[in-house]
SEKEBA-65443 format. One record per residue (C-alpha): residue in three letters; x, z, y negated; chain. Coordinates in Angstrom, 1 decimal, always signed. Each point is the difference from the previous one (the first is absolute). Layout:
SEKEBA-65443
ALA;X;Z;Y;A $
...
END
This chain:
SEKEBA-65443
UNK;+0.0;+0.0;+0.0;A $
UNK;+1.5;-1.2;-3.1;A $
UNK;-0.1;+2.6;-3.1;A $
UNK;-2.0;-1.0;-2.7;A $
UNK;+1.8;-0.8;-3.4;A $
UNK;-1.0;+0.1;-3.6;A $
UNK;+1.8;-2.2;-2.5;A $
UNK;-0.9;+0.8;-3.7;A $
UNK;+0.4;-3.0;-1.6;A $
UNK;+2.4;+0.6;-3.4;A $
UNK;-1.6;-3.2;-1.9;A $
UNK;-2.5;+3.2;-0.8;A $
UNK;+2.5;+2.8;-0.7;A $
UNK;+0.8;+1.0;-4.0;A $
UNK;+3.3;-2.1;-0.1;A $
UNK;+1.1;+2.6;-2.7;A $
UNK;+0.9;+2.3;+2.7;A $
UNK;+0.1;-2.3;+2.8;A $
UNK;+2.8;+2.2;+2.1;A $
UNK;-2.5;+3.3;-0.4;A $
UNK;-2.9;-2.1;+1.1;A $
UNK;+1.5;-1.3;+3.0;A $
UNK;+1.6;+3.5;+0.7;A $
UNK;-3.8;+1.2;-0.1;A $
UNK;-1.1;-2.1;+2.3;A $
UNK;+2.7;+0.5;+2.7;A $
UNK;+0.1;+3.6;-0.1;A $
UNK;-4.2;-0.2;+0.7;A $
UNK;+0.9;-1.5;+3.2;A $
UNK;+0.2;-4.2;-1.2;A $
UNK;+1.8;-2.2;+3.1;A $
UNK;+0.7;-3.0;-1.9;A $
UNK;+0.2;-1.0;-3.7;A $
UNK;-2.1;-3.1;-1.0;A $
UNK;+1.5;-2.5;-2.3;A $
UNK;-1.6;-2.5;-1.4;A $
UNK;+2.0;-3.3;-1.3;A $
UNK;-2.5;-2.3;-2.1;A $
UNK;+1.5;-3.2;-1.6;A $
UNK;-3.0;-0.9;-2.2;A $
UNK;+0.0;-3.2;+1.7;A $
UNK;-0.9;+1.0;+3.8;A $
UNK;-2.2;+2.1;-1.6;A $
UNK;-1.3;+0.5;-3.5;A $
UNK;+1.9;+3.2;-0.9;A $
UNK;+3.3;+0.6;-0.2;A $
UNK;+1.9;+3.4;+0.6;A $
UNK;+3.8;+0.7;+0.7;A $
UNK;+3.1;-1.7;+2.6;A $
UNK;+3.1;+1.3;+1.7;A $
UNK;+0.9;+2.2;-2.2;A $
UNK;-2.7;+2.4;-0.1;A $
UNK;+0.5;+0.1;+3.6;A $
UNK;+3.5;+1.1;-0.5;A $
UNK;-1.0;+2.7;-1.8;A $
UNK;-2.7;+1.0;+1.8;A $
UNK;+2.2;+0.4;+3.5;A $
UNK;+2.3;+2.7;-2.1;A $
UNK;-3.0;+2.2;-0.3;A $
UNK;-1.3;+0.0;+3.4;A $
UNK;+0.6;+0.5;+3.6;A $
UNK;-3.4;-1.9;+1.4;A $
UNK;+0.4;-3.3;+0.6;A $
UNK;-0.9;-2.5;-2.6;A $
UNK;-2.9;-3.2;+1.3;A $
UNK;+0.6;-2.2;-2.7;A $
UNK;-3.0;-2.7;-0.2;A $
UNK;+0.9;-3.4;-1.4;A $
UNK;-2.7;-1.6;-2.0;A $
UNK;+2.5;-2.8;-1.2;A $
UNK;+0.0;-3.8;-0.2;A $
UNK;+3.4;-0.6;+2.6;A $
UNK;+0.3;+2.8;+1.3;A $
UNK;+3.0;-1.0;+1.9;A $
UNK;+2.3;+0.0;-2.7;A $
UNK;-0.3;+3.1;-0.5;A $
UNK;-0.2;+1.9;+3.0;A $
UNK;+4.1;+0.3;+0.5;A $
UNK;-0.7;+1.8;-3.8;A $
UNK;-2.7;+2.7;+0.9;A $
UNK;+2.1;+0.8;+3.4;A $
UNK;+3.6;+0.8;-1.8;A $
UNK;-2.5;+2.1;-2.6;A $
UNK;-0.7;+2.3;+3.3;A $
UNK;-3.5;-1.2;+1.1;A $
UNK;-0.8;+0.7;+3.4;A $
UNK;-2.9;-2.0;+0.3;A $
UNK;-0.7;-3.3;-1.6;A $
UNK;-3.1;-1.6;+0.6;A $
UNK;-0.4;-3.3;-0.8;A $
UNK;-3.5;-1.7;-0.3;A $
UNK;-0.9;-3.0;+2.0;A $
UNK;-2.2;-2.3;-2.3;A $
UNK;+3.5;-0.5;-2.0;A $
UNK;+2.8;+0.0;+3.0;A $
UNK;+0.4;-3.4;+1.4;A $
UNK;+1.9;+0.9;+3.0;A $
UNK;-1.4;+3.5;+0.4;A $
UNK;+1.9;+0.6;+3.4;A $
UNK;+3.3;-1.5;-1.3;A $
UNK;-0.4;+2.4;-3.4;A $
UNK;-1.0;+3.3;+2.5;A $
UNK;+2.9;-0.6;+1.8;A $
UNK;+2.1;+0.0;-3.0;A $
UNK;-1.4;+3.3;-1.3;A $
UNK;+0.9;+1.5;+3.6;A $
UNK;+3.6;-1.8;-0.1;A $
UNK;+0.9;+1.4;-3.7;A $
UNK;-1.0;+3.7;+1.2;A $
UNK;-3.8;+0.4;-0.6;A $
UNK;-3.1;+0.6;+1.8;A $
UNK;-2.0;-2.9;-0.5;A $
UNK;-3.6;-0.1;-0.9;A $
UNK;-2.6;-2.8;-0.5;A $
UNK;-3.1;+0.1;-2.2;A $
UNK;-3.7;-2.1;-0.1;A $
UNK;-2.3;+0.0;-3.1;A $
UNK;-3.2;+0.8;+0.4;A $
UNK;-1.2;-3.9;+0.4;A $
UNK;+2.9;-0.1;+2.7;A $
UNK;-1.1;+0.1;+3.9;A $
UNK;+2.0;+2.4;+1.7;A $
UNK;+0.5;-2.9;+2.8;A $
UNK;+2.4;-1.7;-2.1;A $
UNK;+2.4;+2.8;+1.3;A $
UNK;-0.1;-0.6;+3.6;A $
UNK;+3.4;-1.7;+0.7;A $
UNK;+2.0;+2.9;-2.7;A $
UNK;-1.6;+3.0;+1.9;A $
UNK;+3.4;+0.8;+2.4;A $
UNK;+1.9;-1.0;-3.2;A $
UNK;-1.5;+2.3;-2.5;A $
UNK;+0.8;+4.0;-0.2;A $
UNK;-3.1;+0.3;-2.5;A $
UNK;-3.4;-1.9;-1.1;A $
UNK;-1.4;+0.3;-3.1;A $
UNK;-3.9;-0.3;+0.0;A $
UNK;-0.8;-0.3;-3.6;A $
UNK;-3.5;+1.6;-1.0;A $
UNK;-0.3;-1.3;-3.3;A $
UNK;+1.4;-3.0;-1.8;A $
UNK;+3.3;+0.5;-1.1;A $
UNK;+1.6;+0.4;-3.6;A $
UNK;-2.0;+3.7;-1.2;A $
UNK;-0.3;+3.5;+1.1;A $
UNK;-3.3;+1.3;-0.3;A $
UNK;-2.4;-2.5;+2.0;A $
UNK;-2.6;+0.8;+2.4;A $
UNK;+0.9;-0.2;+4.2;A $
UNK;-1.2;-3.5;+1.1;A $
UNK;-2.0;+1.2;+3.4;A $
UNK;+1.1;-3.2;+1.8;A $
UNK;+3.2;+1.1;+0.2;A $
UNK;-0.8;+2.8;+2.8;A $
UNK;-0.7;-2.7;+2.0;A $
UNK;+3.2;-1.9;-0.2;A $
UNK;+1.6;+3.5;+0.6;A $
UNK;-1.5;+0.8;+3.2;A $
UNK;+0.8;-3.2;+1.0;A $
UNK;+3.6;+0.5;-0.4;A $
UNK;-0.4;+3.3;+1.4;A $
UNK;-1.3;-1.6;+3.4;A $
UNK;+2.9;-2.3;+0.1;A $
UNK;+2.1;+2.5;-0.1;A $
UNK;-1.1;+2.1;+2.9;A $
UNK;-0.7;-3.1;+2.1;A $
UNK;+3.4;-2.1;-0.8;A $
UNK;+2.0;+3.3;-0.3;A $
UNK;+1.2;-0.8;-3.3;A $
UNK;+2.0;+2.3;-2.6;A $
UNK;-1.3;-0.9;-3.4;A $
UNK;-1.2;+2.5;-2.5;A $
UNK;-4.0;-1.0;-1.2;A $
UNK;+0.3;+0.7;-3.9;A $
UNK;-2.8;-0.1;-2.2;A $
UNK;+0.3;-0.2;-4.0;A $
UNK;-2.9;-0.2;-2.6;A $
UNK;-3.1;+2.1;-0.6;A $
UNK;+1.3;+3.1;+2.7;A $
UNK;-1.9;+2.9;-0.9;A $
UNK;-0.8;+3.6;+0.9;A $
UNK;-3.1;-1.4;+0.6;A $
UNK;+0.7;-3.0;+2.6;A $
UNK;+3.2;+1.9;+1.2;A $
UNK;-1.4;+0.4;+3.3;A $
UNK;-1.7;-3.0;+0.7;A $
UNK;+3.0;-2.1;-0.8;A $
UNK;+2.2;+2.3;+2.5;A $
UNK;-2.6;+0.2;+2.9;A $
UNK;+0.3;-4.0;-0.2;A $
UNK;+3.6;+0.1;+0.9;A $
UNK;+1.5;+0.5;-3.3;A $
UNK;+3.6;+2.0;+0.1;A $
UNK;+1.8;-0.3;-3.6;A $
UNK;-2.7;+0.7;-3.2;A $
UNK;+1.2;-1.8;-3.1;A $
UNK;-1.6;+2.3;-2.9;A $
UNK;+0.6;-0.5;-3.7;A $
UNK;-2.7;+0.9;-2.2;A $
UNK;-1.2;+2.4;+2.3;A $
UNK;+2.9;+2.1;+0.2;A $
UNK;+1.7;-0.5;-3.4;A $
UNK;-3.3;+0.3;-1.6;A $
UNK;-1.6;+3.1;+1.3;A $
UNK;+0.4;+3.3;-1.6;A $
UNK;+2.0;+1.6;+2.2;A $
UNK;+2.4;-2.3;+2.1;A $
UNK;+1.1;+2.8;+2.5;A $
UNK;-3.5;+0.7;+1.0;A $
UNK;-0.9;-3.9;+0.4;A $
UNK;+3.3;-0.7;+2.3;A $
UNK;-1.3;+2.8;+2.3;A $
UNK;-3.5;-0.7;-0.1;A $
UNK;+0.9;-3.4;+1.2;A $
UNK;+2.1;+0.5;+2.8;A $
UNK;-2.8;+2.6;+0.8;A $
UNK;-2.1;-2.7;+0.7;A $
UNK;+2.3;-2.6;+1.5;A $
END
């Protein structure tokens, strides 16, 4: 049985104290921190690169999942692995060669994670799921913290939740966008094992009590 893992997503946190916040969150039990890379071309917002992620690996022991929302991704990956990421997932309406660019995360030093938009069928990913270490449902449409969970989505996870018990495969089912106290549950009893949270977390009134709440649920 796999633990359950919440990643706060920083995209949320108050940048002005950006080492505090992500101390918060991994001494109230976090397993990964969430980064989100936005180019304002993949997607319509833009937020930081490498360098952030630099700074954000001298602060923390948890392992950073950094999430590329970029136009050529590729290019970039050999970047966001020397900054320290230890997961770099790469999405697959933009990767050409998705197995070609999975194996090149895995080759520089990284896990290496896939992610589908909402309007993407989770089928698209059948010939990547021995390749991957982590699959990204997203739950809203990417580019802004804050959205509503897309229902659909539980679908595609217990999909890739049967898969994995039938194939014996390895990857971690991620969701991102819209996770709530409220849906918490229902998004883990469909298979879900990492929790991206942004707003959720960073935006409640006491972050300490959120974190536990949510892996009370999970």
């Amino acid at each position: 049985m796999i633990n359950k893992i919440l990643a706060p997503s920083i995209l949320s946190a108050d940048f002005r104290n950006l080492e505090s916040q992500i101390k918060l969150v991994e001494e109230a039990g976090a397993g990964f921190i969430h980064c989100d890379i936005m180019d304002g071309q993949f997607v319509p917002n833009l937020t930081f690169g490498s360098i952030i992620i630099e700074a954000v690996k001298k602060c923390t022991n948890l392992p950073l999942d950094v999430h590329l929302m970029i136009k050529n991704p590729d290019a970039l990956i050999p970047d966001f692995v020397k900054a320290g990421a230890d997961f770099i997932t790469v999405h697959a309406e933009e990767v050409v060669h998705l197995d070609r660019s999975l194996n090149r995360i895995k080759e520089l030093g990284a896990k290496a994670g896939v992610a589908i938009n909402p309007s993407t069928p989770v089928e698209s990913l059948s010939e990547i799921l021995d390749i991957a270490d982590l699959i990204l449902v997203m739950s809203v449409n990417p580019g802004f913290g804050g959205q509503k969970f897309i229902p659909n989505s539980l679908k595609k996870i217990k999909r890739l939740a049967d898969w994995k018990k039938g194939y014996d495969l390895s990857y971690l089912i991620e969701v991102d966008g819209g996770v709530s106290l409220e849906n918490v549950r229902e998004i883990s009893e469909a298979g879900c094992e990492v929790f991206v949270a942004g707003s959720s977390v960073y935006g409640s009134k006491n972050i300490n009590t959120t974190i536990k709440k949510f892996l009370e649920i999970i």
